[in-house]
C-alpha positions as CSV (number, residue, x, y, z in Angstrom):
1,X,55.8,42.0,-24.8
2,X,53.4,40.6,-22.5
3,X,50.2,41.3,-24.9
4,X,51.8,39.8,-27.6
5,X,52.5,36.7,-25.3
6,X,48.9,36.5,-24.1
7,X,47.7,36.7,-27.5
8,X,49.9,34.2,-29.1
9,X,48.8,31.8,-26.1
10,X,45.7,32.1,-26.7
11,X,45.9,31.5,-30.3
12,X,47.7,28.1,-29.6
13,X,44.6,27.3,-27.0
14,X,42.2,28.7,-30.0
15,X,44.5,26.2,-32.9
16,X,44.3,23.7,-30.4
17,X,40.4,23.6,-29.4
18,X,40.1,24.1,-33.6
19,X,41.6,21.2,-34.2
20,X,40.0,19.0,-31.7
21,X,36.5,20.3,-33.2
22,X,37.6,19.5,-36.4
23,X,38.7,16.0,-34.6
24,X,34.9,15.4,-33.3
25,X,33.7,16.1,-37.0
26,X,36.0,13.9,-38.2
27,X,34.5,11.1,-36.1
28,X,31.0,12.3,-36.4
29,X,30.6,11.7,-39.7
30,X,32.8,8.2,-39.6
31,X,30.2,7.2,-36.6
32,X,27.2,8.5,-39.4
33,X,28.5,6.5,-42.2
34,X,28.8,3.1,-40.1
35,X,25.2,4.0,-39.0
36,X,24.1,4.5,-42.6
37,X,25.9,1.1,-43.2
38,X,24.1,-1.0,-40.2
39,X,20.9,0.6,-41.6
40,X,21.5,-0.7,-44.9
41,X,22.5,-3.9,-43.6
42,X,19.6,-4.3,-41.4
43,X,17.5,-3.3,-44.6
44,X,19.4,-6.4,-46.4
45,X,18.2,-8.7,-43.6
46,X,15.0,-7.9,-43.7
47,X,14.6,-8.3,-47.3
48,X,16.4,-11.9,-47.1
49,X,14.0,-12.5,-44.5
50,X,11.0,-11.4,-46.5
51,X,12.1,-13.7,-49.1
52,X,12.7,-16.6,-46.9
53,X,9.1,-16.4,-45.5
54,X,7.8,-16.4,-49.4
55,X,9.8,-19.7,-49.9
56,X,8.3,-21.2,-47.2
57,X,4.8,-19.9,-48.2
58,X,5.5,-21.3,-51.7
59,X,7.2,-24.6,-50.2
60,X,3.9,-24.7,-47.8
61,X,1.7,-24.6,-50.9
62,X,3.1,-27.3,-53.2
63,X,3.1,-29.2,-50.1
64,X,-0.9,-28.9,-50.0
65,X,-1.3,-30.3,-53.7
66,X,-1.1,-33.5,-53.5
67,X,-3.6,-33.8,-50.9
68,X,-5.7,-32.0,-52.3
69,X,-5.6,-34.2,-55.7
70,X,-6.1,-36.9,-53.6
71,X,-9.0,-35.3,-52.1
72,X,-10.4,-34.9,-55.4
73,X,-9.6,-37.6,-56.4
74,X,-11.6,-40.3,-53.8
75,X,-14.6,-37.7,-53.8
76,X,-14.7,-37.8,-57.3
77,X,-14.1,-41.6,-57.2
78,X,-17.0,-41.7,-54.8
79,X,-19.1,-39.1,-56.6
80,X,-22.0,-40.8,-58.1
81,X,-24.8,-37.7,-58.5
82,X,-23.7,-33.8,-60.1
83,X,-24.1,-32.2,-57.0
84,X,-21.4,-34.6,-55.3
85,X,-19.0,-33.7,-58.2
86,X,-19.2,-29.9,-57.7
87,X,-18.7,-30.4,-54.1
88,X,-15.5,-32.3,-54.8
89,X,-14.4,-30.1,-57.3
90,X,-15.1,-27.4,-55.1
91,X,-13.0,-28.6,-52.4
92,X,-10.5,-29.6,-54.6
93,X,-10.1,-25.9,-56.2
94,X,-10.4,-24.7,-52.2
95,X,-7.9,-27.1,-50.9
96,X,-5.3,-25.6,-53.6
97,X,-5.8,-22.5,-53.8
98,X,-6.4,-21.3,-50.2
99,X,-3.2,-21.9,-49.0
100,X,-1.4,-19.8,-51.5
101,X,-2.5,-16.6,-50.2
């Protein structure tokens, strides 16, 4: 009688500490999907991010073109030899482009 009611206590301590494992698991794997989902979410602002700084780039660029056409523009108005007209076209084409990349 008494072996039987040392084994059946220990099988409650053994269902109980079983369940409580299962328990942990349980939350384990809840705590690894909201992980997975902050990482993904972090991943999301990065990429918005990313795209913000290429707007601005893009914003930055168009902003440059109209001084540079006006930059070609006066040197070309001023330009009275060949050479003077490549420079200006020159700086024109460096003015516009460089700030793109």
């Amino acid at each position: 009688g008494r072996w039987a009611a040392a084994v059946s206590a220990w099988a409650g301590v053994v269902s109980v500490l079983g369940d409580w494992a299962a328990t942990v698991l349980a939350w384990a794997s809840v705590v690894s999907v909201l992980a997975g989902v902050v990482s993904a979410l972090a991943g999301v602002v990065a990429a918005l991010a990313g795209v913000v700084a290429a707007l601005a780039g893009m914003i930055a660029a168009l902003a440059g073109w109209p001084a540079s056409v006006l930059v070609w523009a006066s040197a070309k108005r001023q330009a009275t030899s060949p050479t003077s007209v490549s420079v200006a076209s020159f700086a024109f084409i460096f003015v516009l482009f460089v700030p793109t990349f």
